[in-house]
C-alpha angles and dihedrals in degrees: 000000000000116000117188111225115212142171143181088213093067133058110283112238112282085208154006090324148078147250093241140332125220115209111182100311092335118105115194108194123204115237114282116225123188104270119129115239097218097048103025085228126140110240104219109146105117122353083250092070098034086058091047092051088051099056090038092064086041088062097046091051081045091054104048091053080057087243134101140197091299087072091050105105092159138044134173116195114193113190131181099218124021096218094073083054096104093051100045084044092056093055097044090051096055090066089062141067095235090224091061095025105146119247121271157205127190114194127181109226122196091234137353133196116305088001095281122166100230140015127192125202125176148198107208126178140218 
């Protein structure tokens, strides 16, 4: 059984796809860029409040499946330039207890959607 997640609190889908899908107690969560959901505006100022934006829009996803970053076993981090990797890091690390803290990969990409610098997706579970 296939359930679609949405919210309103977090960037409505850009494309043929959705913000999350629940299967069985599985959520896969499309990857998060930094708009923000009130304006519809890319935060871009500066790679810390991109991050946070990111993460922002992944908690709201994360809410309205009734779960939070305890139920993320799996993350996949893609960055346009490494060197922004600690402080993205940093800001990532801080949504998570660092002793159940969900695997992870973290890929540099030669370009992601409007150009941003970083973009999150996630696999929670129930």
């Amino acid at each position: 059984m296939k359930k679609i997640i949405f919210t309103d609190k977090a960037p409505a889908p850009i494309g043929p796809y959705n913000q999350a899908v629940l299967s069985d107690n599985t959520l896969y969560a499309s990857g998060q860029i930094a708009i923000n959901p009130a304006t519809g505006d890319l935060v871009t100022e500066n790679i810390n409040d991109e991050t946070t934006q990111v993460m922002q829009n992944i908690a709201a996803i994360l809410q309205a499946a009734d779960m939070t970053f305890e139920n993320v076993v799996k993350a996949t981090i893609f960055i346009m330039d490494m060197n922004n990797f600690a402080a993205i890091n940093a800001i990532y690390g801080s949504y998570f207890d660092e002793k159940t803290a969900p695997a992870r990969e973290t890929v540099q990409v030669a370009c992601l959607p409007k150009n941003v610098n970083v973009e999150i997706s996630i696999i929670a579970v129930q």
